[in-house]
N, C-alpha and C positions, 0 to 999 in steps of 0.2 A: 571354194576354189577360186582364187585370183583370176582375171583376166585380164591382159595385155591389152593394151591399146596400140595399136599400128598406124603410125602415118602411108596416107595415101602418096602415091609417084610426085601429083600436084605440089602438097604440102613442101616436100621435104626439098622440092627445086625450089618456091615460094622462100622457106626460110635460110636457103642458103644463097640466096639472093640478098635477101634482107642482110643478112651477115657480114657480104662481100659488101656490100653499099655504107655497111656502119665500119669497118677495117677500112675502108678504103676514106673516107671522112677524118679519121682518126691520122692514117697516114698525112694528109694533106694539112692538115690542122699543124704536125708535126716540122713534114717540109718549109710549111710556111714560116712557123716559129723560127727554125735551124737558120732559115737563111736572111731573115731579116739583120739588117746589118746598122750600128750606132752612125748617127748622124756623122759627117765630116769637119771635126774644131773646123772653126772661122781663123782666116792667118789677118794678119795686118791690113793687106791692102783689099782686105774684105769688109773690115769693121770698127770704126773707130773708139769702140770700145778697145777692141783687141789691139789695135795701134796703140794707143795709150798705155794699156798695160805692156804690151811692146816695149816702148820707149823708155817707160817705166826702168821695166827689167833691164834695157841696154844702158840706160847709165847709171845704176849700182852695180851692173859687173864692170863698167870701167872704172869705176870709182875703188873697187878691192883690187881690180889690176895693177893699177896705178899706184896704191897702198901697196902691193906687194913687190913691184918693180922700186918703188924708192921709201922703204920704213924708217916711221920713226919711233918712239918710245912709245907713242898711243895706235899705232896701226894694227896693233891686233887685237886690241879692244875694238877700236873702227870696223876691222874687215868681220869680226865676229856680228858686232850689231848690223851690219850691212847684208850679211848670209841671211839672217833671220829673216829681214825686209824683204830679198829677195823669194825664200820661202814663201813670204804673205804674196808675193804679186801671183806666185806658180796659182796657189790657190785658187785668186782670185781668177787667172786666165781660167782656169780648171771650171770656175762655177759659171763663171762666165760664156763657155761653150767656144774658146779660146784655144789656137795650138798651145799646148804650154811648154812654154821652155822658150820659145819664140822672140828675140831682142830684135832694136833698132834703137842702131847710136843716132841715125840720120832720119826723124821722120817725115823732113819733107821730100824724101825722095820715094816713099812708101804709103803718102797719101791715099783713102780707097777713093774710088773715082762715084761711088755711089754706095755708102756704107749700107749695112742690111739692118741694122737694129735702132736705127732712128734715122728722121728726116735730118737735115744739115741741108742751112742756107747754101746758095754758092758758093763756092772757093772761091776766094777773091787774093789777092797777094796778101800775103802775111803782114809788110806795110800798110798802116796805117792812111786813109785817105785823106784825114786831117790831120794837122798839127797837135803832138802833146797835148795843148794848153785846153783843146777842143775835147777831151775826154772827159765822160761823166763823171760826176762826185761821185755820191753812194761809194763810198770807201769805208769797206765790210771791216778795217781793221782798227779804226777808231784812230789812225795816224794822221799825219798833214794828208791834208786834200789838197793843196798843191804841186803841179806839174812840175818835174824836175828835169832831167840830163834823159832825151832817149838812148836807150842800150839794147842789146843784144837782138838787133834789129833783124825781123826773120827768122826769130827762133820760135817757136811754140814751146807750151810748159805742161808739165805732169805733174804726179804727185811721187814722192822719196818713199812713201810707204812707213814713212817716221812720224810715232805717236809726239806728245807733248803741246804746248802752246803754240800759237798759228807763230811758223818762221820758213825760213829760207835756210838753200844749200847753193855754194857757188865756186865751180874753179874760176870765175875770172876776180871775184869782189871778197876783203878779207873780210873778216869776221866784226858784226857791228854795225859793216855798210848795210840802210834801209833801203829798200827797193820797193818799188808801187807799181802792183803788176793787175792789169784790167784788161777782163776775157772781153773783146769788143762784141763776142755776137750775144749776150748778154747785160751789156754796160754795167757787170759787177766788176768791183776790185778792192787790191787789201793792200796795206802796207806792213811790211814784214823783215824783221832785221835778219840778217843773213848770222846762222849760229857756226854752220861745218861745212865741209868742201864735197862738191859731190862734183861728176863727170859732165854736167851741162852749165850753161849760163847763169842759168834760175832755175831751183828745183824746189818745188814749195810741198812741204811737209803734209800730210793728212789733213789735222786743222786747217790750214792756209787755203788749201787744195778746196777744200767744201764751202771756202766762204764765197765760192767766183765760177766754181764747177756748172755747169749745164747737169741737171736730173740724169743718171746714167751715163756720163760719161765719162774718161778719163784724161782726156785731151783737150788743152787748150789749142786751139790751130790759129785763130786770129787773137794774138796777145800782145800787148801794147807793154813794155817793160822800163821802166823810169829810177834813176836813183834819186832820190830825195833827201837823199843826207849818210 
């Protein structure tokens, strides 16, 4: 004949103690997950990465604006390859921890005052404190090392997000003009023939972009810009 085992009064307040303390663990474990919330993208005047890609982004959409305010026979082949680029930068803002979708046509108005993802010497003016003549060789593009015509004085430079051999994009310079463009807080530079028209003064291609780039960055802010032929 079977006998039953019975908890005493103790036990059974004991194990529904126990119980309530592991439910209640479990809940909080819960809450905590639920409310934990994704980091806040970095905008522009947070990060100079994200300005760059920024900047990036705002002058290939004025560049397909522009293309589609005034076509011509090749503008829709242009504005097609230009969407793609555009795509690559969303990415890149996307992996970068970046708002994405996020433009500036003007980035010296959107400078961050103390970027988050890397040290940056001071801001000092975008000009030059020496003459042309006074900027380092080391000219990453195997072109004249000679000093030519300063240009686009005050501008900073990006990258077009466009594959191929190290070149240039420009609405002001036609096609062919060489331009020698040296990131001063680096003393690298390249010289690079201008191929297609984009929305800024100098927009230098991927290639171009990596021979003068600072490690993580996508902004040239102090750039020395020269034509040379």
């Amino acid at each position: 004949m079977s006998r039953r085992r019975t908890l005493g009064p103790k036990k059974k307040i004991a194990l529904l103690v126990s119980a309530a303390t592991v439910a209640g663990g479990g809940a909080f474990v819960m809450a905590s997950t639920s409310n934990a919330t994704p980091p806040t993208p970095k905008s522009a005047s947070e990060s100079t990465v994200c300005l760059g890609l920024a900047t990036a982004l705002g002058d290939n959409q004025k560049f397909i604006a522009d293309q589609r305010a005034n076509p011509d026979a090749q503008s829709e082949a242009r504005i097609a390859n230009r969407e793609a680029v555009v795509a690559e930068i969303k990415r890149k803002q996307e992996a970068s921890g970046c708002a994405v979708g996020e433009s500036a046509q003007d980035s010296q108005t959107a400078q961050p005052s103390q970027p988050a993802d890397a040290a940056q010497p001071p801001a000092a003016s975008a000009e030059p404190s020496q003459p042309a003549a006074s900027a380092p060789a080391g000219d990453a593009g195997g072109g004249a090392a000679a000093s030519g015509q300063q240009v686009c004085n005050g501008s900073t430079v990006t990258l077009s997000g466009e594959g191929g051999a190290p070149a240039a994009s420009s609405n002001q310079f036609p096609a062919g003009t060489k331009l020698k463009v040296t990131n001063l807080d680096n003393n690298k530079s390249t010289t690079v023939e201008v191929t297609s028209v984009s929305g800024s003064c100098a927009l230098l291609n991927n290639a171009a972009f990596e021979q003068v780039r600072e490690p993580g960055k996508f902004l040239i802010r102090r750039a020395l810009i020269e034509k040379v032929g």
